[in-house]
FIPAGU-35563 format. One line per 4 residues: their letters; for each residue x, y, z of C-alpha. Coordinates in nm, 4 decimals. Example, Ala and Ser with C-alpha at 12.3 -4.5 7.8 and 13.67 -1.06 7.14 Angstrom:
2
AS	1.2300,-0.4500,0.7800  1.3670,-0.1060,0.7140 .
END
This chain:
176
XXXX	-1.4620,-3.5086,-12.2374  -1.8264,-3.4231,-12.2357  -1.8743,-3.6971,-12.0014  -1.5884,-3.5981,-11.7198 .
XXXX	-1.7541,-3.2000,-11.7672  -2.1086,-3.3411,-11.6826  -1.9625,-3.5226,-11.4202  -1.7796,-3.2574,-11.2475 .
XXXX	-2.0830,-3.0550,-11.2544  -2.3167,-3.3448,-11.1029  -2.0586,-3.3982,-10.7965  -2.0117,-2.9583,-10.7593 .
XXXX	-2.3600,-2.9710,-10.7407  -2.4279,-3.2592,-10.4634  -2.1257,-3.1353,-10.2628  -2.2426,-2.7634,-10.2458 .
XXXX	-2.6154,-2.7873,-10.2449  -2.8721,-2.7190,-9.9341  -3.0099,-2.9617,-9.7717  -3.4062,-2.9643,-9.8348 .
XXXX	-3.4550,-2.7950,-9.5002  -3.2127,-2.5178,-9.5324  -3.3295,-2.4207,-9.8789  -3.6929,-2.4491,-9.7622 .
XXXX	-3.5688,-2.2037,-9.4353  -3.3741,-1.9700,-9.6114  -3.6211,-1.9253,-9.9731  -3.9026,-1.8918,-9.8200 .
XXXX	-4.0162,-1.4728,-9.7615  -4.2998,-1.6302,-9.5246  -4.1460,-1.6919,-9.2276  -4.3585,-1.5029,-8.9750 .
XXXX	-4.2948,-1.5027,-8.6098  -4.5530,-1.2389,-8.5263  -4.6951,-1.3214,-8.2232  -4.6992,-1.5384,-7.8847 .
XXXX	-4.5168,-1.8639,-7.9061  -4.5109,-2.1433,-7.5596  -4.2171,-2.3063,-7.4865  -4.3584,-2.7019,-7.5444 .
XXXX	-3.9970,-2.8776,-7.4702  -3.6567,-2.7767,-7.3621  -3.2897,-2.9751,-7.3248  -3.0056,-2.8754,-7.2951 .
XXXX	-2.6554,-3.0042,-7.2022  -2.4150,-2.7751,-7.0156  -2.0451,-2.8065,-6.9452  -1.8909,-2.6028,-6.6677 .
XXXX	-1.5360,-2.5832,-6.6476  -1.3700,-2.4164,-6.3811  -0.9687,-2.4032,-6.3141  -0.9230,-2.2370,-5.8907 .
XXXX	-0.5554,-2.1769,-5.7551  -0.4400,-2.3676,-6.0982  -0.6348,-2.6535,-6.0507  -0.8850,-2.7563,-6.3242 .
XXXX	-1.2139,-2.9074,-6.3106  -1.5215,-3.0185,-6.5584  -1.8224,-3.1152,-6.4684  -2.1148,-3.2181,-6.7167 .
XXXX	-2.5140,-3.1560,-6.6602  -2.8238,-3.2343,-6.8931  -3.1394,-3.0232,-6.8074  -3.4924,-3.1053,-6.9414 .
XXXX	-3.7443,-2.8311,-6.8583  -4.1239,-2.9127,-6.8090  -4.4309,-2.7608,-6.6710  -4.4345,-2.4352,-6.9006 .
XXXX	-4.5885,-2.0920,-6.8718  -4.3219,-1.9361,-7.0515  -4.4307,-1.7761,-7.3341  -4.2780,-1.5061,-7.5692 .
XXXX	-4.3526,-1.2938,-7.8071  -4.2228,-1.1287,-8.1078  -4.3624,-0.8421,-8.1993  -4.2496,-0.6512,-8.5237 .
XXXX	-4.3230,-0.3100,-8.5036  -4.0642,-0.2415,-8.3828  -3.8729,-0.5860,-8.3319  -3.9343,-0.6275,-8.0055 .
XXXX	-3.8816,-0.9600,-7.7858  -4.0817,-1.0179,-7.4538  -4.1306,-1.2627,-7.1975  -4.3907,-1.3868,-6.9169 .
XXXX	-4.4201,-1.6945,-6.7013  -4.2203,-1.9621,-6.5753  -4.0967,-2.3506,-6.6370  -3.9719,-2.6241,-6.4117 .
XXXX	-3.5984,-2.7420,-6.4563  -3.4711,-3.1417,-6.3469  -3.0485,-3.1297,-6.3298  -2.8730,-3.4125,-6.3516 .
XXXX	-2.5368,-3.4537,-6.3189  -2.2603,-3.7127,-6.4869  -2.2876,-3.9020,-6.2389  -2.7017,-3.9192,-6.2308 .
XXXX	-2.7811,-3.7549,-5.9240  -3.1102,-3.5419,-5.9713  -3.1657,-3.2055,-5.8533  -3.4830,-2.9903,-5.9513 .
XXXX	-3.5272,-2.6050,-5.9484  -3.9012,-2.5152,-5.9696  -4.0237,-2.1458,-6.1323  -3.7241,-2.0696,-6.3339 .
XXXX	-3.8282,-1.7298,-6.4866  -3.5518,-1.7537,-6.7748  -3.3229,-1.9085,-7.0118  -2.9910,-1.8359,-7.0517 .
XXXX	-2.9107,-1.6447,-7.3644  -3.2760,-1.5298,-7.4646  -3.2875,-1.1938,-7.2794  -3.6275,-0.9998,-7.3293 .
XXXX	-3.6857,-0.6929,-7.3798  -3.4740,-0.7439,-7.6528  -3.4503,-0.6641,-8.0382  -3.4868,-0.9659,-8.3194 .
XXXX	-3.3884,-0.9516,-8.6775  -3.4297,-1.2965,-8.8881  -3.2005,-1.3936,-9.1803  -3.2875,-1.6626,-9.3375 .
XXXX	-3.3173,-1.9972,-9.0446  -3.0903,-1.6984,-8.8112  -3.2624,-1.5106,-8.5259  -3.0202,-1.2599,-8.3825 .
XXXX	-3.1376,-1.1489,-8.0481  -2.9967,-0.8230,-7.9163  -2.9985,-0.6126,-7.6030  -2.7926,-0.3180,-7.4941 .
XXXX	-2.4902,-0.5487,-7.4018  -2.5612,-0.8788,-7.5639  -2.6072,-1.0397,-7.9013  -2.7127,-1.4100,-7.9006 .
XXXX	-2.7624,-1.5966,-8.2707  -2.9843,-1.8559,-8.2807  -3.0403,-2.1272,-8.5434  -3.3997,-2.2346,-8.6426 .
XXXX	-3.4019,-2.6011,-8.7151  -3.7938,-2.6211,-8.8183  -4.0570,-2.3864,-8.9004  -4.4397,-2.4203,-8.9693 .
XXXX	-4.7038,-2.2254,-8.9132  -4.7434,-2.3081,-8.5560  -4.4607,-2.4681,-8.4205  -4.0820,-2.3757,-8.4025 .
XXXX	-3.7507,-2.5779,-8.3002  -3.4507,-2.3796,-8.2316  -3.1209,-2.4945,-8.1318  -2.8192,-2.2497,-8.0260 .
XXXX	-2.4801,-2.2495,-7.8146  -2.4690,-2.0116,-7.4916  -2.1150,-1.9420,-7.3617  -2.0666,-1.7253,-7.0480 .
XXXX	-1.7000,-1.6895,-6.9470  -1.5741,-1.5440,-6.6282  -1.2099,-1.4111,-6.4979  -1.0994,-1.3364,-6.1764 .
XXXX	-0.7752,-1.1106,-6.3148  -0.5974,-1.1238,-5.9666  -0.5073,-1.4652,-5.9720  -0.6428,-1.5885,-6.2868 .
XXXX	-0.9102,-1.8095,-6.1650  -1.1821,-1.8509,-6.4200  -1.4873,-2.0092,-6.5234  -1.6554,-2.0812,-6.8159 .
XXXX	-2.0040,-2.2169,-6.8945  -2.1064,-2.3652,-7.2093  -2.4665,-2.4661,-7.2932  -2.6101,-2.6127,-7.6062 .
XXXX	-2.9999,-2.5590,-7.6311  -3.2849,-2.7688,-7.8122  -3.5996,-2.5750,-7.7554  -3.9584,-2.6394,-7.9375 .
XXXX	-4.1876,-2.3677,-7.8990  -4.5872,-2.3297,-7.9976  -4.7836,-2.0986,-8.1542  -5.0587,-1.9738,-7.9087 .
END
């Protein structure tokens, strides 16, 4: 009996337990994002799904951003969120045709000036009108990853055309 107790409590445990990341994200009081960070990588996938006069279509897009300036900065007194500078964007499409925007100012999603309030690996962005939650997959002194879902979702309420656009964001940012 003592054996099927000690058992039960070994496979609880495994089942339920944090990975090592997690618990090292969401125990540790250190986290400090004080300060000016560069964006060092960004990808992102996007699907865009659109459905005119009742006909439906989806198109998929991957989107690797190079050539930073972008830079932002967290600031905590008060919690405060800003932005400066710009990063090149290459588009490609399902069906691998390229396409390149050049001095993007922004990303989707992260809207400075804007509040910020971390919870364990969360970072809740928040302006007048929009909240965005944002999961931090790694954390060290000087370099952050951060992945998070951007949904933007559009209605035309006359004839019920709509939109929607769904992107899924890796970014990797450096301390400056």
């Amino acid at each position: 009996m003592k054996l099927k107790s000690l058992l039960s409590i070994c496979v609880f445990a495994i089942l339920f337990s944090c990975s090592e990341t997690e618990l090292k994200l969401n125990t540790n009081p250190t986290l400090d994002l004080n300060g000016q960070w560069k964006i060092t990588t960004m990808e992102f996938s996007e699907t865009l799904e659109s459905s005119i006069k009742g006909i439906t279509s989806t198109e998929k897009l991957e989107n690797i951003g190079s050539n930073f300036t972008l830079t932002y900065t967290f600031n905590s007194t008060p919690n405060e969120l800003t932005a400066a500078g710009f990063f090149d964007l290459e588009i490609i499409n399902e069906w691998g045709k390229k396409e390149y925007s050049k001095d993007v100012k922004g990303i989707d999603g992260v809207y400075p000036p804007s509040s910020w309030k971390l919870e364990g690996n969360l970072l809740t962005l928040k302006t007048i009108d929009f909240t965005q939650e944002i999961e931090i997959k790694s954390f060290t002194k000087n370099t952050l990853e951060l992945q998070y879902i951007y949904q933007r979702k559009t209605v035309n309420t006359l004839n019920s055309d709509f939109s929607t656009k769904t992107s899924v964001y890796n970014l990797t940012l450096e301390r400056v």
